[in-house]
C-alpha positions as CSV (number, residue, x, y, z in Angstrom):
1,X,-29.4,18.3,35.3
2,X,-28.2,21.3,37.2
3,X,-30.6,22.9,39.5
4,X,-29.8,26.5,40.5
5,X,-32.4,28.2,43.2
6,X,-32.0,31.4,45.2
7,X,-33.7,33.4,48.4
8,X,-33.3,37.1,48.5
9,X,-34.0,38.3,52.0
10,X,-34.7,42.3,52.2
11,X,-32.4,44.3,54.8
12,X,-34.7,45.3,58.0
13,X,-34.3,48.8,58.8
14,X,-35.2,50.2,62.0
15,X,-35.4,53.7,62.2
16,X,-35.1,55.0,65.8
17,X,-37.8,57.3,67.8
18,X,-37.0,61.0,68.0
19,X,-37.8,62.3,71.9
20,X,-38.7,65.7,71.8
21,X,-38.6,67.3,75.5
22,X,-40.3,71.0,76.4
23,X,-38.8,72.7,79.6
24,X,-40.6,75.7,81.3
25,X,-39.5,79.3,81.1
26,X,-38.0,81.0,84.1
27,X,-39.6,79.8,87.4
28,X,-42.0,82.3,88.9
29,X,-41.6,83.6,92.6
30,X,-44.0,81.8,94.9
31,X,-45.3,79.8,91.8
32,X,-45.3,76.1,91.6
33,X,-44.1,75.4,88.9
34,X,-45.7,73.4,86.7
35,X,-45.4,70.0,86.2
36,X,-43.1,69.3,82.7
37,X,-45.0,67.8,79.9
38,X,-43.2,65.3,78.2
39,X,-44.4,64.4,74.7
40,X,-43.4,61.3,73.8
41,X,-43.3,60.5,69.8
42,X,-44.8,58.1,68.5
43,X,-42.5,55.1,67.7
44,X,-42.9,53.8,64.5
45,X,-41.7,50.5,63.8
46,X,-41.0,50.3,59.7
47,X,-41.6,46.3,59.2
48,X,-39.0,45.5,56.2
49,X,-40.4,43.9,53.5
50,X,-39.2,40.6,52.7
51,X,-39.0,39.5,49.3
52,X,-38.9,36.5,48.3
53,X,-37.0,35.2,45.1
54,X,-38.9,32.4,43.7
55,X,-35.9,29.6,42.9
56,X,-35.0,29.9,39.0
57,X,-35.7,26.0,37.8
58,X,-33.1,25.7,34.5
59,X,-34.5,22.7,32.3
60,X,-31.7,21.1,30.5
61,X,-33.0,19.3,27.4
62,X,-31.7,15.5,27.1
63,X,-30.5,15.0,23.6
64,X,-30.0,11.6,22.0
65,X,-26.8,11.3,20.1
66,X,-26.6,8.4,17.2
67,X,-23.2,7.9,15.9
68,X,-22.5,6.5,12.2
69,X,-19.4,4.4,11.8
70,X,-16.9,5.8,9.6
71,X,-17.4,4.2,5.9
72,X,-14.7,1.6,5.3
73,X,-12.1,1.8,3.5
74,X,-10.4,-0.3,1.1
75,X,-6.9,0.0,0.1
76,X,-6.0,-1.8,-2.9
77,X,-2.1,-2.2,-2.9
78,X,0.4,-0.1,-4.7
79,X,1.4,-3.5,-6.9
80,X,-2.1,-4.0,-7.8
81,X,-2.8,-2.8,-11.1
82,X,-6.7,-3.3,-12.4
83,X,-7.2,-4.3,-16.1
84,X,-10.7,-5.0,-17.7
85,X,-11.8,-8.0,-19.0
86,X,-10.7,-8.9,-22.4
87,X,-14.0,-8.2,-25.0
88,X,-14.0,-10.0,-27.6
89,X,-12.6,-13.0,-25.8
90,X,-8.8,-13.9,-26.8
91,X,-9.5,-16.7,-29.1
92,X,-7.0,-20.5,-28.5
93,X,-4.9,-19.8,-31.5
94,X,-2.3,-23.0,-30.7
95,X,0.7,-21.8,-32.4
96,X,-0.3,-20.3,-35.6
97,X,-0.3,-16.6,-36.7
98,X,-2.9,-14.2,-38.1
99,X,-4.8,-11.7,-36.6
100,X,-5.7,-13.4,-33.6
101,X,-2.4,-13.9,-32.5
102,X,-2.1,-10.4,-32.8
103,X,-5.0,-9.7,-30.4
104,X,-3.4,-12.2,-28.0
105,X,0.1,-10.4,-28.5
106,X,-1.5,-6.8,-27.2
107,X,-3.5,-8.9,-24.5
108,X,-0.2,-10.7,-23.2
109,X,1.4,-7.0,-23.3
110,X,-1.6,-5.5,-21.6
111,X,-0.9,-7.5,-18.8
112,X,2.5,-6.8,-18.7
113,X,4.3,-10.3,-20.3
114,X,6.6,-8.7,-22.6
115,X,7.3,-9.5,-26.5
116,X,8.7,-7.9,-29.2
117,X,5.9,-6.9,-31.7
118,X,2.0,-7.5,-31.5
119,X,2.8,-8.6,-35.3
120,X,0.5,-11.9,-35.7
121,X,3.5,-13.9,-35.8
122,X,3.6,-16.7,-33.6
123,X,7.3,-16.5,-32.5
124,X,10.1,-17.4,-30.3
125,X,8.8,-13.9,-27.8
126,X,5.1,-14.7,-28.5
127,X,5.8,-18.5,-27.0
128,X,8.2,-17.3,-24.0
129,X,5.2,-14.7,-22.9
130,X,2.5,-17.9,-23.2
131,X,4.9,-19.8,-21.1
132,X,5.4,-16.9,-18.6
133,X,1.5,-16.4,-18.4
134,X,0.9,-20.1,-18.2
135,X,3.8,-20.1,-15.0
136,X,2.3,-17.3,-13.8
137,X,-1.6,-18.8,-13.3
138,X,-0.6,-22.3,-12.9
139,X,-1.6,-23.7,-15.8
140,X,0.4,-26.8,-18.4
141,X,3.6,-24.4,-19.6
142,X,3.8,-25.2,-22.9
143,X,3.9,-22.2,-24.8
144,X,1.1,-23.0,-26.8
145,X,-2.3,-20.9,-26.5
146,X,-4.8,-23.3,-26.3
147,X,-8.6,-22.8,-25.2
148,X,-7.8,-23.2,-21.6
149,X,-5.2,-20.4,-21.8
150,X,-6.9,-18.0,-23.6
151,X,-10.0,-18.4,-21.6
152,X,-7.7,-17.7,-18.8
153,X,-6.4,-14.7,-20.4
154,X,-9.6,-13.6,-21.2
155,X,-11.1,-13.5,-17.5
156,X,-7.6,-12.1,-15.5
157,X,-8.5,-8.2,-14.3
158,X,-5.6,-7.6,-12.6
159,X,-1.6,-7.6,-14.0
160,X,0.2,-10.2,-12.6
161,X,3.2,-9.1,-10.1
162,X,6.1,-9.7,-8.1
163,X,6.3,-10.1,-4.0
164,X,7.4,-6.4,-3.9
165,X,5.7,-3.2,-3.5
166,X,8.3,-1.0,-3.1
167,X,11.0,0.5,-4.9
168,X,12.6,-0.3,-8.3
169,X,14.3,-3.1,-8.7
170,X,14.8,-6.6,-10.4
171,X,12.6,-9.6,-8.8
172,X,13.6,-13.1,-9.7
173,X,11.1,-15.6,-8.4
174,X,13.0,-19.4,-8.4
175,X,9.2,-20.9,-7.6
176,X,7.4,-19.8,-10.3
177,X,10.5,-19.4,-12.7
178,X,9.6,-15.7,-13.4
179,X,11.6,-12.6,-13.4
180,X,9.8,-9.1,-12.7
181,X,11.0,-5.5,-12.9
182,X,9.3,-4.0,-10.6
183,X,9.2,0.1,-10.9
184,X,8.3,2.2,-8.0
185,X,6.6,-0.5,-6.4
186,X,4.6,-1.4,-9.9
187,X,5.5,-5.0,-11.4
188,X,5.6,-3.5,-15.1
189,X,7.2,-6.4,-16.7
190,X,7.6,-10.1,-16.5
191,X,10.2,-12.0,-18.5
192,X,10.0,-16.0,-18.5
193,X,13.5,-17.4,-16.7
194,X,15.1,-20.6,-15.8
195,X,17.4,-20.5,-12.9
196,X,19.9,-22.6,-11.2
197,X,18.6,-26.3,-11.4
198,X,20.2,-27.3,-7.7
199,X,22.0,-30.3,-8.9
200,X,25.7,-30.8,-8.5
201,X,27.6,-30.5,-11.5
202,X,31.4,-31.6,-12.5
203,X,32.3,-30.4,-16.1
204,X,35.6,-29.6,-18.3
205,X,36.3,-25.9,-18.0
206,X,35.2,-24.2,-21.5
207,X,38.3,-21.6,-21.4
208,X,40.9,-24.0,-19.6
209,X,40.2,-27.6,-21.4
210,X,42.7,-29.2,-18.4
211,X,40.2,-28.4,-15.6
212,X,37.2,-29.1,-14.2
213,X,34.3,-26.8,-13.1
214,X,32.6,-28.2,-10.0
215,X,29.6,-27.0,-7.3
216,X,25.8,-26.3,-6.8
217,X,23.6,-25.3,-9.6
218,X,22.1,-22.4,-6.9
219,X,21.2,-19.4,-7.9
220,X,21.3,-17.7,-4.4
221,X,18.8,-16.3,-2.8
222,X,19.3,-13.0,-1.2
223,X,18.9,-8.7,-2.2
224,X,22.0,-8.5,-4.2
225,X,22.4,-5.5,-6.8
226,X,24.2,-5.5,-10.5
227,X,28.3,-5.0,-10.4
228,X,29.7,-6.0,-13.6
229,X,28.0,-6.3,-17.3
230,X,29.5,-7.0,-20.5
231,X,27.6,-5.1,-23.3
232,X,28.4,-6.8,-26.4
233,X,27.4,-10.2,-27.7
234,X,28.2,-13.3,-26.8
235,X,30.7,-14.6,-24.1
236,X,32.9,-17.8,-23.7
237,X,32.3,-18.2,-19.6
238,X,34.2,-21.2,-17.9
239,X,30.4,-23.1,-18.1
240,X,29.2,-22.1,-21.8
241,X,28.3,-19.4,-24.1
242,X,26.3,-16.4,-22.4
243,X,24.6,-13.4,-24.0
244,X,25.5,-10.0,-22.7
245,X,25.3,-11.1,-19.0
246,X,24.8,-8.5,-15.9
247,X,26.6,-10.3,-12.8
248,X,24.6,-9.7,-9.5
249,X,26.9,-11.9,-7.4
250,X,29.9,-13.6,-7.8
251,X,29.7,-15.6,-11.2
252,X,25.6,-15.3,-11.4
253,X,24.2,-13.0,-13.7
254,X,20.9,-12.5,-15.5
255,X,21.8,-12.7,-19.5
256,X,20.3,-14.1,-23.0
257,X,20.1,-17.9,-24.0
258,X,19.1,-19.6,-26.5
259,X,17.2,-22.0,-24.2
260,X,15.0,-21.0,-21.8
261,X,12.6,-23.6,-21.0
262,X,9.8,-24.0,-18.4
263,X,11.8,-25.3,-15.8
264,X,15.2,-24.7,-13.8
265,X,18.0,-25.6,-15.9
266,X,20.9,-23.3,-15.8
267,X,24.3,-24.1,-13.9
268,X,22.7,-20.6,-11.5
269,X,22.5,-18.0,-13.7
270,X,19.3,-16.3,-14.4
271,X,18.6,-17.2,-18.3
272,X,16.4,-15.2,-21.0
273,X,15.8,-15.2,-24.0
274,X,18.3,-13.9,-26.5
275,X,15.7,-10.9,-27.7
276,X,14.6,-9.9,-24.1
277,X,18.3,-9.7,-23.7
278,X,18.8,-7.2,-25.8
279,X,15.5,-5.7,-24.7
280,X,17.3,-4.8,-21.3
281,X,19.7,-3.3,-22.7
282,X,17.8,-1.3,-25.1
283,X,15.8,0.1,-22.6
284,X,18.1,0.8,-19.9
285,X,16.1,-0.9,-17.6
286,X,19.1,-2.7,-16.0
287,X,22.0,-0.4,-15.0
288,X,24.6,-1.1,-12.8
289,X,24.2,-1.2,-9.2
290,X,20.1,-1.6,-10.2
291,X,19.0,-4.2,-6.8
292,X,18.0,-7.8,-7.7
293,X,16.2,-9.4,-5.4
294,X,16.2,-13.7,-5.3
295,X,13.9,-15.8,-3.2
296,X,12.3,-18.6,-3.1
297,X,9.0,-17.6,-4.7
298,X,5.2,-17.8,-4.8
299,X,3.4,-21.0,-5.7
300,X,1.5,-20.7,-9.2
301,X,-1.7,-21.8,-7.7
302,X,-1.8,-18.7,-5.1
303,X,-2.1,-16.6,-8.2
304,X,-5.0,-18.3,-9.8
């Protein structure tokens, strides 16, 4: 508290006596003259007044200042995507058709697994999805959509995704055997895959009969991007028949199959089906010089 006080003094004026003096006339012959009379003024002393300022006490209030903490934010990440709850509940169909498939069908595509037609028909793109699913959460991959999966698929409220959060590009994840294209940071789809088993091979050369093909069933890892592509059909490579393959390094390239099962198998190419093949193409979603990005991946379990 600030405490300001002041004293005002008055000036003190003195005002100085005035002396008057009287003198006698023209002195008279044989006259004594009389004796001068002085008057003397009176001398007035003018006492000043003194004032006194009475000190100005300022009273500064004391307020008491709470402060609220700032509400708390979450964010929810750009590769999280929310879904609700699936009502009625998907229904364990096994393998057949009808119109429970089909609800499964628009549930699998809800959530981003891809598949040709929410038709009711139990085929070869409904079965890779059911694998891809299964993969995804951890549970048996066998294609089949039994009470445990659809209970699963029932429950999820969030799409599955990739490792990546950023850009737009081609994921391929070796640990849980999936491949994701991931747009503008979004995991919008998810193919099933089976990449390079990482055994050795030593096999006759497919176009040259009189040699041998030998190395590492790797599919590197790495950030690579899509150079060459052959659009049309089928192709006789040095290893076997692949379907209109996009090479992202060297001799590796993401193309159709007619077997993609739930496990690494390929010689390190990235397989899919035959129909999600085409699907690429189709949709442009894999130009050239498109990034494709391998690594190790994410244990199913961490997705449950």
């Amino acid at each position: 508290m600030w405490m300001r006080g002041g004293l005002a003094i008055g000036a003190v004026a003195l005002l100085p006596a005035c002396a008057s003096t009287t003198l006698a006339s023209t002195p008279v012959p044989d006259q004594v003259a009389p004796t001068p009379t002085i008057t003397v003024a009176p001398t007035t002393t003018t006492v000043p007044e003194t004032t006194v300022v009475e000190p100005t006490s300022t009273t500064v209030s004391t307020t008491t200042t709470t402060t609220v903490p700032a509400p708390t934010t979450t964010t929810i990440p750009v590769n999280i995507i929310a879904v609700p709850v699936a009502d009625p509940p998907i229904v364990g169909v096994g393998s057949s058709s009808g119109p429970e498939t089909q609800r499964a069908q628009e549930r699998l595509l809800e959530l981003g697994f891809w598949l040709q037609s929410p038709n009711g028909d139990y085929g070869l793109t409904t079965k890779q999805a059911v694998m891809a699913f299964q993969k995804y959460y951890g549970l048996i991959t066998d294609g089949v959509l039994g009470d445990q999966t659809a209970a699963m698929m029932t429950a999820v409220t969030e799409r599955p995704h990739g490792r990546a959060d950023a850009g737009t590009l081609v994921e391929i994840d070796k640990g849980l055997q999936l491949l994701f294209f991931v747009i503008d940071g979004k995991s919008e789809w998810v193919l099933n895959t089976s990449t390079g088993s990482e055994q050795p091979y030593d096999e006759p050369d497919k176009n040259s009969p009189d040699e041998r093909q030998v190395g590492d069933s790797i599919t590197r890892n790495g950030l690579h991007d899509v150079y060459r592509e052959r659009p049309e059909g089928w192709w006789e490579g040095d290893l076997g028949e692949i379907y209109r393959p996009k090479y992202f390094t060297g001799g590796i390239a993401v193309h159709g199959s007619n077997s993609v099962p739930d496990y690494p198998a390929s010689h390190g190419c990235v397989r899919v089906s035959v129909p999600a093949m085409d699907w690429i193409w189709e949709t442009g979603l894999m130009p050239l010089k498109t990034p494709v990005w391998v690594h190790e991946g994410t244990r199913a379990a961490d997705n449950g």
